[in-house]
C-alpha positions as CSV (number, residue, x, y, z in Angstrom):
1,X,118.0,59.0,127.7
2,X,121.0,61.5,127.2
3,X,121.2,64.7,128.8
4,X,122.2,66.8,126.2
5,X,123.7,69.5,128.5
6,X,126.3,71.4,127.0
7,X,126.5,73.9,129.0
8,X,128.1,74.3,132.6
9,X,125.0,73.8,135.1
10,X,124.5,73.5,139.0
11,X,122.6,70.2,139.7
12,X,121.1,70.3,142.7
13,X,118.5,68.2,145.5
14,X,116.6,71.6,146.9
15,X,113.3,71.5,148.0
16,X,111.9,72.4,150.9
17,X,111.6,70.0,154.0
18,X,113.3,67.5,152.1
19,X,117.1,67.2,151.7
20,X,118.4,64.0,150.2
21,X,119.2,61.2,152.6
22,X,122.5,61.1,153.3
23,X,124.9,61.8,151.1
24,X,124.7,62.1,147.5
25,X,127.8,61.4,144.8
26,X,127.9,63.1,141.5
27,X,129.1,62.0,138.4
28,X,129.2,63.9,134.9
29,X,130.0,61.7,132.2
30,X,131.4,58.7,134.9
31,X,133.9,61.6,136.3
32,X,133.7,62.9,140.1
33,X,132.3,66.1,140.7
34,X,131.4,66.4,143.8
35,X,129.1,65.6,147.0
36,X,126.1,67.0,148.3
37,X,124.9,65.8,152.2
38,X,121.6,66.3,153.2
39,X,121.0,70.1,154.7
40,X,124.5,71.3,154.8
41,X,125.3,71.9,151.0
42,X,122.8,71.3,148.0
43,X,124.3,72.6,145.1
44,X,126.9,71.6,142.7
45,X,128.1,73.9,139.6
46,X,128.9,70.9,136.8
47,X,131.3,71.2,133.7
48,X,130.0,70.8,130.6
49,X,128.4,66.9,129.6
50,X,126.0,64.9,128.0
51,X,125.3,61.6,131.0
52,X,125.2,62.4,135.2
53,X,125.4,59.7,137.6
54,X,124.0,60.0,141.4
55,X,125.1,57.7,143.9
56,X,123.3,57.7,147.2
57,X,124.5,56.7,150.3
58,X,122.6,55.6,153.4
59,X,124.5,56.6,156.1
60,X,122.3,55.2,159.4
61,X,119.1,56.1,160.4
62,X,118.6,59.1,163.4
63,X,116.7,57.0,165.8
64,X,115.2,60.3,167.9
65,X,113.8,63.6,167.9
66,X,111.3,64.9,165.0
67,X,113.5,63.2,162.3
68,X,112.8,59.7,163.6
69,X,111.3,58.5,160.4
70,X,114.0,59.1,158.5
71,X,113.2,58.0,155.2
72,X,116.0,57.2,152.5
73,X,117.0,58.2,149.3
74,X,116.6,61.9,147.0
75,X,113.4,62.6,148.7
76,X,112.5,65.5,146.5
77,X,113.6,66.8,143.5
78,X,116.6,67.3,141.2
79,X,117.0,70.2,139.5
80,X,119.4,71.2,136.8
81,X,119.6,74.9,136.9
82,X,116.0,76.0,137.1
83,X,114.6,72.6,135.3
84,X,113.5,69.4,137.1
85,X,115.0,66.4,136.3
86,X,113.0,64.1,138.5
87,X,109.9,63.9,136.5
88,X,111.7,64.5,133.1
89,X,114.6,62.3,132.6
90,X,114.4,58.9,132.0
91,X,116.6,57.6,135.1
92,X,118.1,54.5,135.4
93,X,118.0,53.0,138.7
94,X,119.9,50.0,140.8
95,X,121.4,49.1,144.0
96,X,124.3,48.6,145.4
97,X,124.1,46.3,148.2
98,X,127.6,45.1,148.4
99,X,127.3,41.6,149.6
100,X,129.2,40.0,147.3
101,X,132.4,42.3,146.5
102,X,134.4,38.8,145.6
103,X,132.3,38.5,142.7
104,X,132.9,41.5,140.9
105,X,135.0,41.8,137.9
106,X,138.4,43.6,138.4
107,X,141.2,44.0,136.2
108,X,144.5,45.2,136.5
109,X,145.1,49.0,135.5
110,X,148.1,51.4,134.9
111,X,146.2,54.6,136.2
112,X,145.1,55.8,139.3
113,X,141.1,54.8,139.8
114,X,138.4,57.5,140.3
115,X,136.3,58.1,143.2
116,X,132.9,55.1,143.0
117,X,135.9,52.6,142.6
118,X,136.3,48.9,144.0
119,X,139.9,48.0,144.4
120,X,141.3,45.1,145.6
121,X,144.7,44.1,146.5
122,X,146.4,41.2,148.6
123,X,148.4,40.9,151.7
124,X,150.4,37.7,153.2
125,X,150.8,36.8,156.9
126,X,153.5,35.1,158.3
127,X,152.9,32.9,160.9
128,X,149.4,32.8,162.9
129,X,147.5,35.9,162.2
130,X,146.6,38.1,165.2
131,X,144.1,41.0,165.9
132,X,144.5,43.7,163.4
133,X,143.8,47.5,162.6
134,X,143.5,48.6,159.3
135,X,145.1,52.1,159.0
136,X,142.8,54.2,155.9
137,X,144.0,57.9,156.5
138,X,145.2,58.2,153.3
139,X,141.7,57.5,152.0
140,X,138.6,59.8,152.5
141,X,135.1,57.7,152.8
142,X,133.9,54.3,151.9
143,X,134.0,50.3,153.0
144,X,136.2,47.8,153.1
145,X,135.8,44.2,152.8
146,X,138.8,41.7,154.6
147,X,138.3,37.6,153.0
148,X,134.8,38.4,152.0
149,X,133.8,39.8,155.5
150,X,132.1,43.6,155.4
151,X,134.7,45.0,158.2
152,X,133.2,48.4,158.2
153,X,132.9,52.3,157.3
154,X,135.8,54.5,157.2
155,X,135.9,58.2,157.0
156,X,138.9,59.6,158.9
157,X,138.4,62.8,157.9
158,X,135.1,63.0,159.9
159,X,136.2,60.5,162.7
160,X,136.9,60.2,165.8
161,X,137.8,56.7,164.9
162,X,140.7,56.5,162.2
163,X,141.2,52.4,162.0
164,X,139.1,49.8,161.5
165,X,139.1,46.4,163.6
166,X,139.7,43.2,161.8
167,X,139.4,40.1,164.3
168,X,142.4,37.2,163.8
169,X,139.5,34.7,163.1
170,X,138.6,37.1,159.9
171,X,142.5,36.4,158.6
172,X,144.8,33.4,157.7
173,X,148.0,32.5,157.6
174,X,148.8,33.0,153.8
175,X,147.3,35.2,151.6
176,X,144.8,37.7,152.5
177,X,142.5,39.9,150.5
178,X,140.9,43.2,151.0
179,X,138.4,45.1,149.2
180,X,138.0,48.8,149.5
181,X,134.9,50.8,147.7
182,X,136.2,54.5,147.8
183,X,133.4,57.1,147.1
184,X,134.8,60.3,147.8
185,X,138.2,61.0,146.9
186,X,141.9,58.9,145.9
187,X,145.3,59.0,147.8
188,X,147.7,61.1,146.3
189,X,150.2,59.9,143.9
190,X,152.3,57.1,145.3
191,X,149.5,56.6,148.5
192,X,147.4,54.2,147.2
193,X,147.4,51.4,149.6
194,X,146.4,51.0,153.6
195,X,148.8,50.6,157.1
196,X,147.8,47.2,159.0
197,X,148.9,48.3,162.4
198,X,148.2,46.6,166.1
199,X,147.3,49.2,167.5
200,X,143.6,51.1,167.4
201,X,143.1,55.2,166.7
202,X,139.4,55.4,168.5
203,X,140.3,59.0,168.7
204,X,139.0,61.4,171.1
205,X,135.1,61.9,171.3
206,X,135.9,65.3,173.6
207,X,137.7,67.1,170.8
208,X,135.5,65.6,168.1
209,X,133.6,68.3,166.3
210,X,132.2,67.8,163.0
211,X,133.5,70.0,159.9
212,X,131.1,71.3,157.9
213,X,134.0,72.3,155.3
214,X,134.4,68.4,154.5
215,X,131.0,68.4,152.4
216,X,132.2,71.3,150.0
217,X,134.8,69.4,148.1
């Protein structure tokens, strides 16, 4: 059913004890708004529109202390301004379990993709392929997906690791293929493709302190 919201809103996952699990994605009328992640910002102010989209990502399970049973998902409820939307919209719900990127549609475009986008591009090796890093610090948070294999997470701005690993038996000589699912936020004009280098950036897990600042964009 249609929100009919014509007026600018905050949406937001408050209630207390029970912050959504992990981070959450939100879309007015299929455009990018913003993110909210569990405890550290639950609020969003939206622009006018009539449809909103939350995408949910699991992030990993914490496997001690008193969150141990760290259920997934929006665990309580989601308000828009002072009404709850939980119980009163009529939500439409699937998964996204991104096993079998190969399979999805894609088509060739002349504009520069949102954030929730799959992209998929091509790359040729020369010769026998060797060990690889895949260079995404132009990008800010998703997957990506080398010749059908799931290669991993990426979200430089968090780090400490900035490349991803991709094994020589995941490549061929040839034509490759990769598959990145961006949730957070495009390259800049001009940016919009990844480094394969052959050398890793683990980073350093003594200066590594998390940014709360990263969550309020």
């Amino acid at each position: 059913k249609p929100l009919q919201c014509k007026y600018k809103a905050v949406v937001s996952t408050q209630s207390t004890g029970k912050d959504p699990r992990d981070m959450v994605y939100v879309f007015a009328d299929d455009k990018y708004i913003g993110k909210i992640y569990r405890s550290v910002n639950k609020k969003l102010v939206l622009p006018s529109f009539h449809k909103i989209g939350l995408l949910v990502e699991n992030m990993g399970r914490v496997n001690y202390g008193p969150f141990l049973h760290d259920y997934k998902g929006i665990i309580g409820d989601v308000k828009l301004g002072g009404d709850m939307l939980s119980k009163g919209a009529d939500w439409n719900i699937w998964s996204l379990p991104l096993n079998n990127t190969q399979s999805a549609k894609f088509q060739d475009i002349t504009y520069k993709p949102g954030p929730g986008s799959l992209m998929k591009g091509q790359f040729t090796i020369h010769g026998r392929p060797a060990d690889t890093w895949v260079n995404l610090s132009k990008f800010d948070k998703g997957v990506i997906f080398v010749n059908g294999r799931n290669i991993g997470r990426y979200w430089p701005v968090a780090g400490p690791q900035k490349h991803l690993y991709v094994p020589s038996v995941f490549l061929k000589s040839g034509q490759n293929e990769m598959i990145i699912f961006e949730v957070s936020a495009m390259p800049g004009a001009g940016e919009l493709f990844v480094d394969l280098v052959d050398k890793p950036d683990v980073g350093s897990c003594e200066s590594y302190e998390l940014n709360k600042s990263i969550f309020n964009y």
